[in-house]
C-alpha positions as CSV (number, residue, x, y, z in Angstrom):
1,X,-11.0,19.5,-6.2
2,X,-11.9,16.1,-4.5
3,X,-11.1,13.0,-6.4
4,X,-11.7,9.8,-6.1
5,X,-9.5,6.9,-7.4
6,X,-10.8,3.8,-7.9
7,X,-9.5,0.3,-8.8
8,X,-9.7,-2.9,-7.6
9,X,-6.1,-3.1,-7.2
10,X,-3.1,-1.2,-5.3
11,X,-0.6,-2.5,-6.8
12,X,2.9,-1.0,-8.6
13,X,2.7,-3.9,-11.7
14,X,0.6,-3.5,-14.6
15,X,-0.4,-0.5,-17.1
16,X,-3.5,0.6,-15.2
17,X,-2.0,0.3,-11.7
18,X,0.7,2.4,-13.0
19,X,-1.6,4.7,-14.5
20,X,-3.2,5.0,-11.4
21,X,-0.3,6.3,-9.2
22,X,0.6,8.7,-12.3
23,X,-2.9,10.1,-11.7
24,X,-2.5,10.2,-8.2
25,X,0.8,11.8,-8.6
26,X,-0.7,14.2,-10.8
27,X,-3.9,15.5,-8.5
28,X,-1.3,15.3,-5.6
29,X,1.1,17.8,-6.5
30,X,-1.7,20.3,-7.8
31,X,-3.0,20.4,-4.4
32,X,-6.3,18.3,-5.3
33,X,-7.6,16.0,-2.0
34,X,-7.4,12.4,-3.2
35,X,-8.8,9.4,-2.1
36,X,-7.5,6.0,-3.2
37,X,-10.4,3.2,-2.9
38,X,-9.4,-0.4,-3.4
39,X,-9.7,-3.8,-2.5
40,X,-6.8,-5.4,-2.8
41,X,-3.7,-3.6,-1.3
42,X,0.0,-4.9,-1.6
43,X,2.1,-4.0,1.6
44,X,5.0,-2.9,0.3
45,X,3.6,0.2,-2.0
46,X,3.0,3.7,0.3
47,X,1.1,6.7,-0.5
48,X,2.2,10.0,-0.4
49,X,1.4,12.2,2.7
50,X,-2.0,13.6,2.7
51,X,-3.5,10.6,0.3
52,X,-6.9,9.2,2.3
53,X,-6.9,5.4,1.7
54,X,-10.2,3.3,1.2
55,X,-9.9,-0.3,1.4
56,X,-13.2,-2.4,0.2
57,X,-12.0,-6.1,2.0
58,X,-13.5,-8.8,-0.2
59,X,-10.6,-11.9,0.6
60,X,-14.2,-13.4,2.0
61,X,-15.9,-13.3,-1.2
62,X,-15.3,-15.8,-3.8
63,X,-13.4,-14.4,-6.5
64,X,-16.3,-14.4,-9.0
65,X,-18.5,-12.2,-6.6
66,X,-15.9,-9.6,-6.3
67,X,-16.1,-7.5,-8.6
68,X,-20.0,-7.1,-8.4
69,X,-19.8,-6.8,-4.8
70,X,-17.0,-4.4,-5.1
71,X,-19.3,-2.2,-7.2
72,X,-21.9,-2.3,-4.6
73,X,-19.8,-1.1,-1.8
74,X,-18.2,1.8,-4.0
75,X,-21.7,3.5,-4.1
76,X,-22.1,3.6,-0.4
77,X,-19.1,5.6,-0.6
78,X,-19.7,7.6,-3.4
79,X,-23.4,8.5,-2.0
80,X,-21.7,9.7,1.9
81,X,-19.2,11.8,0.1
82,X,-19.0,14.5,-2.7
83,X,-16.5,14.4,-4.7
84,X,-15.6,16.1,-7.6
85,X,-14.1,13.6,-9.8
86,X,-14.7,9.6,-9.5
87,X,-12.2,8.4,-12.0
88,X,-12.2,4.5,-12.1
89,X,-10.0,2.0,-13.6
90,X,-12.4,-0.8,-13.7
91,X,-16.3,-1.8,-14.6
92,X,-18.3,0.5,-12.2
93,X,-21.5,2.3,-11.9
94,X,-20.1,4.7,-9.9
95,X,-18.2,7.3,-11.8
96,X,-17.4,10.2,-13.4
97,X,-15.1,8.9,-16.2
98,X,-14.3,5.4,-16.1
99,X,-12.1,4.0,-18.5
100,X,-12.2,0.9,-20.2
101,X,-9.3,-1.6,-20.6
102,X,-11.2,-4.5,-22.8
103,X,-14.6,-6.1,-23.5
104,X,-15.0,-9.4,-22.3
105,X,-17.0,-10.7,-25.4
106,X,-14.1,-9.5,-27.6
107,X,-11.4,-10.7,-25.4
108,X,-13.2,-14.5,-25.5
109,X,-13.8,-14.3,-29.1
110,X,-10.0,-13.6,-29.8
111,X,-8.7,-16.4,-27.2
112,X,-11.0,-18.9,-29.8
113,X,-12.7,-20.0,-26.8
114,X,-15.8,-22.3,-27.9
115,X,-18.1,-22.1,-25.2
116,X,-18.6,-19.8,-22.8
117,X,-18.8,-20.0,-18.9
118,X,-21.1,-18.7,-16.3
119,X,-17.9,-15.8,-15.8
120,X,-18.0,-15.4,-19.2
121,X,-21.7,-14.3,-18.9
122,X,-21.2,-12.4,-15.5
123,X,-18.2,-10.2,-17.2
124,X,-20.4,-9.5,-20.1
125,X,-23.3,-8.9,-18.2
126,X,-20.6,-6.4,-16.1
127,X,-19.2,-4.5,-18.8
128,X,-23.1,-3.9,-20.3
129,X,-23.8,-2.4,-16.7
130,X,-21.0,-0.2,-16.6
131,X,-21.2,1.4,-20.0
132,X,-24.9,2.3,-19.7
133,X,-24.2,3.9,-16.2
134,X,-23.8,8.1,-16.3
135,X,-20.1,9.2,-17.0
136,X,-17.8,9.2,-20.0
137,X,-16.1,5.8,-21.1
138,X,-12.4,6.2,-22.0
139,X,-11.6,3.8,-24.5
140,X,-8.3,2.5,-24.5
141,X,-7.9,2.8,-28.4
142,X,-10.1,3.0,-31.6
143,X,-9.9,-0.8,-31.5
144,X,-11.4,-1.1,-28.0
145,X,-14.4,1.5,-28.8
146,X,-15.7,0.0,-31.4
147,X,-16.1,-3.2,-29.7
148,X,-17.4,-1.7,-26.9
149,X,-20.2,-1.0,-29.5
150,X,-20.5,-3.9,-31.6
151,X,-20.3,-6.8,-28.2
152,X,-21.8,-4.5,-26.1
153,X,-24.5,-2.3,-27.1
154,X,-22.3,1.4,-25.4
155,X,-23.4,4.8,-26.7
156,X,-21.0,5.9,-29.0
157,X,-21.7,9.6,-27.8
158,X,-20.4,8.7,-24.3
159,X,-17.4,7.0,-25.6
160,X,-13.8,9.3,-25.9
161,X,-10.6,7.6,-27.0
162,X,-7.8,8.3,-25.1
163,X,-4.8,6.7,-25.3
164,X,-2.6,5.5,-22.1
165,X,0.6,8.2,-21.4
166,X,4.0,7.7,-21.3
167,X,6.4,9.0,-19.5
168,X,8.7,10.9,-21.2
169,X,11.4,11.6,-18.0
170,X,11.5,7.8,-17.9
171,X,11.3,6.5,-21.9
172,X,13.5,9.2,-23.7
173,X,15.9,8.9,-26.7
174,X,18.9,9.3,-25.1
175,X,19.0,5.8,-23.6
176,X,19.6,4.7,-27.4
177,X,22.8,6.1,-27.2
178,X,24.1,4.2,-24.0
179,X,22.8,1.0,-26.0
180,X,26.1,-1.1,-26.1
181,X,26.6,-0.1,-22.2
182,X,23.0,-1.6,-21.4
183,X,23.5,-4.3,-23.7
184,X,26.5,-4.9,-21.2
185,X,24.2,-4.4,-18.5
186,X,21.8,-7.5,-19.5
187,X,24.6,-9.3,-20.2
188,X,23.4,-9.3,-24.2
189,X,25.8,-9.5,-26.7
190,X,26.8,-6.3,-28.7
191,X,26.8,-7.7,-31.7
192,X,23.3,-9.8,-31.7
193,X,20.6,-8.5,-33.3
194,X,17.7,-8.1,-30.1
195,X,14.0,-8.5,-30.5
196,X,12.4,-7.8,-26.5
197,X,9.2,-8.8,-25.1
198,X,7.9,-7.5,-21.9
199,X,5.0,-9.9,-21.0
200,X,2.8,-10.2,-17.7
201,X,1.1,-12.8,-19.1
202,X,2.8,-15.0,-21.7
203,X,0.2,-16.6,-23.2
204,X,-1.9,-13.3,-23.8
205,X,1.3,-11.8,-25.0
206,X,2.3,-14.7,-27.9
207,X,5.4,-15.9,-25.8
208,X,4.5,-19.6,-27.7
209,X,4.1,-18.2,-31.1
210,X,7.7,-16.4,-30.8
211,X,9.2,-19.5,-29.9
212,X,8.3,-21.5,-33.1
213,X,9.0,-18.5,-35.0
214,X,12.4,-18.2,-33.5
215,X,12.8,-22.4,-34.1
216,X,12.0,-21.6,-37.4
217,X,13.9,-18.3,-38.1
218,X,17.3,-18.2,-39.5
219,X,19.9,-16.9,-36.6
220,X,21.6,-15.3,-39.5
221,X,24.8,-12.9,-39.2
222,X,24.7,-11.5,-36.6
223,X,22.2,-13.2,-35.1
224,X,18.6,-12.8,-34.5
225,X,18.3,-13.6,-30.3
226,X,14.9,-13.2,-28.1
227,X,14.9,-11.6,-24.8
228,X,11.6,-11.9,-22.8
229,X,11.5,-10.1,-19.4
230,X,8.2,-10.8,-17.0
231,X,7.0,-12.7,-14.0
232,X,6.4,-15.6,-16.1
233,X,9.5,-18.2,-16.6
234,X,10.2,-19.3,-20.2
235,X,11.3,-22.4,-21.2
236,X,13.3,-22.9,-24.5
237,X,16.2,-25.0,-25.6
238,X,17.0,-22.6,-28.0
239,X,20.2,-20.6,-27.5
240,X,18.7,-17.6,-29.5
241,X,16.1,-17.7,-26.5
242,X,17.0,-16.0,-23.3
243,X,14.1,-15.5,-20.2
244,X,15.4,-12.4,-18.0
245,X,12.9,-12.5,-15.5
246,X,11.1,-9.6,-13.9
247,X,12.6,-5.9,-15.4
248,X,12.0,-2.9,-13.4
249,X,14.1,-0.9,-15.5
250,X,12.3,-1.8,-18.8
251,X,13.7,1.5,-20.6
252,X,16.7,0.3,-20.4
253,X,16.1,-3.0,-21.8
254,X,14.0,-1.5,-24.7
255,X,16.4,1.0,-25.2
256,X,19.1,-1.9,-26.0
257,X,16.9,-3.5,-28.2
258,X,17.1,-3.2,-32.0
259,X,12.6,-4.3,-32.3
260,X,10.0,-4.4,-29.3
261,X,7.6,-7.2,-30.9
262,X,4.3,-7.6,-29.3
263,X,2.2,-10.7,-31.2
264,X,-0.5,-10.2,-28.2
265,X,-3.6,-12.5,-29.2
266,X,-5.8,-9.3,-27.4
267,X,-4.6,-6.2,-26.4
268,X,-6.3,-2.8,-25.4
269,X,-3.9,-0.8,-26.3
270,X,0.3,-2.1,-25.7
271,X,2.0,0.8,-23.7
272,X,5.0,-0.8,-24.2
273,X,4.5,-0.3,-28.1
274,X,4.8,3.7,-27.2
275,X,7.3,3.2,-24.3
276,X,9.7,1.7,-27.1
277,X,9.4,4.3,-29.9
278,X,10.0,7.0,-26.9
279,X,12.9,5.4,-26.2
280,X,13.7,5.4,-30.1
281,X,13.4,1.3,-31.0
282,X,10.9,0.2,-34.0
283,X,8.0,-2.4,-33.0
284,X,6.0,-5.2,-34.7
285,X,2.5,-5.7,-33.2
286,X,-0.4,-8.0,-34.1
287,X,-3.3,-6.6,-35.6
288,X,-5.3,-7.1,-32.0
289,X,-3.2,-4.6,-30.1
290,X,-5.0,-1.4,-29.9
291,X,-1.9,1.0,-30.8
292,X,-1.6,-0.3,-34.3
293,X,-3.3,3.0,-34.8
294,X,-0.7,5.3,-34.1
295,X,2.1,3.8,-35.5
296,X,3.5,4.5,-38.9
297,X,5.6,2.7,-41.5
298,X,8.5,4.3,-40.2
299,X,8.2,3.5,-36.7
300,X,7.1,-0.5,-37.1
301,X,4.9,-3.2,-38.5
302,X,1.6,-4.5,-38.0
303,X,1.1,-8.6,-38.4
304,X,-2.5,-9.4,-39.3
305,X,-1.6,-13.1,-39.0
306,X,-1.1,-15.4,-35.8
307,X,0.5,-18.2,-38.4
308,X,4.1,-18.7,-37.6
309,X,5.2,-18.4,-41.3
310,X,3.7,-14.1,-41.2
311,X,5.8,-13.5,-37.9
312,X,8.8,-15.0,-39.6
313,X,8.8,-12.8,-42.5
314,X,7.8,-9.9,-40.6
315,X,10.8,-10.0,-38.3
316,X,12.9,-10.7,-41.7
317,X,11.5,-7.7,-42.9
318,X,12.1,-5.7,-40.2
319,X,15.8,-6.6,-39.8
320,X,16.3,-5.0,-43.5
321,X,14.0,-1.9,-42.9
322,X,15.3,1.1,-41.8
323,X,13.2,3.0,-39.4
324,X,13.3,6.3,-38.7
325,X,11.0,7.6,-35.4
326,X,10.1,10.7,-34.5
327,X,9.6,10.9,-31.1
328,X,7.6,14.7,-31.3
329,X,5.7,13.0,-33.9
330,X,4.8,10.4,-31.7
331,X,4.1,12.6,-28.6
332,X,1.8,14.8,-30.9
333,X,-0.3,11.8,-31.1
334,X,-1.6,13.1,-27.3
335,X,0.8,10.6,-25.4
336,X,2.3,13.0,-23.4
337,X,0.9,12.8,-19.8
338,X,-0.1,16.9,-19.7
339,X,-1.9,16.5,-22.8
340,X,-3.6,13.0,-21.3
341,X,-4.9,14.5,-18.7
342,X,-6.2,17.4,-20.2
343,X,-8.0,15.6,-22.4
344,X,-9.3,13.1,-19.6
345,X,-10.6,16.0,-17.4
346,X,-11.8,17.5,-20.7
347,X,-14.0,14.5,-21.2
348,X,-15.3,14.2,-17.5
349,X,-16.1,17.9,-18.1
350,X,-13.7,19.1,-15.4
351,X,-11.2,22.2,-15.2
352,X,-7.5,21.5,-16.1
353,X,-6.4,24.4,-14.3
């Protein structure tokens, strides 16, 4: 089979750029001929031998053009060559199955934003495009396609929920049972109890809500401490607050970890909310991120609050609860990457084989 890959992106940071080189990995090794088409490439990531490389140059454009443009240049290619399977990771016109990470007009609408800006209205206008084209819309999560419906007008006939995998060689249960080692290993104390945010963006992710809960919240015996790894430096006089900075190795550090909390003012879906219960630690989510939906009493909470005083109680809650996960439980919920993809080529009405 010939696929096409497409993001704007080559990047190895974020969910989608990662899912991207899992897909790639995956049509590799079965012997499929991919091509990778981008726009923006980082010079340090490679591609295996045989992988054709597309580059789409746009540093000319300003940034608000590029994605339109982007679009436009993507069907040139897709018109010269036939290929089997155009799987995109952003707003295109150009695909077989695209999937879709968030909709602008809920994403503004979450961030309280009172007025809009001419982006605002160019995004919108971009994510209308893309889900009226042909092809199959993966929705990130139950969350995400029903406000692909209700902001944007999609056909909920074309829409197939599919939630992002995770990779269970890399998030498995037996890092739990190295936990005081890795504990070591991040130089966090044994006998702390550990709440762990990974955050790109710390904002998005409620970095500032967790730092007036954790002025708020009693330390406690032993005590409650906050460890947030990401690109983003945070700034706190508290000693129950500790910035790590950027994590490759975030199974470890969620591993070590007695709660993953994630008070994300808008989220798609979290794949760090399934990357911790693989790796056998409890979470407590907002009600915007899109994996609410799979989780279960026993495996975390959902706060349907913002307000300091809800997080406070939640994480008091959850340092008396006793979780139990069951990570074949959680697999079953079709996280596992084979079952992923079958489903994605499923949708796109391709063979698995």
């Amino acid at each position: 089979m010939k696929v096409a890959l497409v993001h704007t992106r080559l990047l190895q940071r974020g969910g989608l750029e990662s899912r991207m080189f899992s897909y790639l990995r995956y049509f590799h090794e079965r012997g499929d001929t991919v091509t990778v088409i981008v726009s923006k490439i980082d010079p340090n990531v490679s591609l295996p031998a045989g992988v054709q490389l597309r580059r789409i140059d746009l540093s000319w454009v300003p940034k608000w053009l590029r994605a339109p443009l982007f679009n436009a240049r993507l069907g040139r290619i897709v018109q010269r060559e036939t290929f089997d399977l155009v799987l995109s990771m952003g707003r295109t016109t150009h695909h077989h199955a695209m999937i879709v990470g968030g909709v602008h007009r809920a994403y503004v609408q979450a961030r309280h934003r009172k007025f809009l800006l001419p982006t605002d209205y160019l995004q919108m206008w971009m994510d209308r495009r893309a889900y009226r084209a042909p092809g199959v819309l993966l929705a990130a999560s139950e969350m995400i396609q029903e406000q692909m419906v209700r902001y944007s007008g999609a056909d909920p006939k074309k829409i197939h929920v599919l939630y992002p995998p995770t990779d269970p060689e890399r998030f498995r249960p037996e890092w739990k049972q190295q936990s005081a080692e890795l504990r070591t290993e991040f130089g966090i104390p044994k006998a702390a109890f550990v709440l762990v945010l990974l955050s790109a963006n710390n904002r998005l992710k409620g970095v500032p809500l967790l730092l007036k809960v954790m002025a708020e919240i009693e330390p406690g015996t032993p005590p409650i401490k906050l460890y947030v790894a990401g690109p983003e430096p945070v700034n706190s006089d508290s000693p129950h607050v500790h910035y790590l900075g950027y994590v490759r190795e975030s199974h470890k550090l969620l591993a070590a970890a007695d709660l993953m909390v994630l008070p994300s003012e808008y989220d798609a879906f979290g794949q760090v909310v399934t990357e911790s219960l693989f790796c056998g630690t409890p979470v407590v989510v907002s009600s915007m991120v899109g994996a609410q939906a799979i989780l279960t009493d026993q495996e975390g909470i959902v706060v349907d609050s913002f307000a300091v005083s809800a997080w406070k109680n939640a994480l008091q809650e959850a340092r008396r609860r006793q979780f139990v996960i069951d990570r074949a439980a959680v697999a079953a919920r079709g996280l596992r990457f084979e079952d992923h993809m079958q489903d994605l080529l499923q949708a796109a009405g391709k063979s698995a084989g």
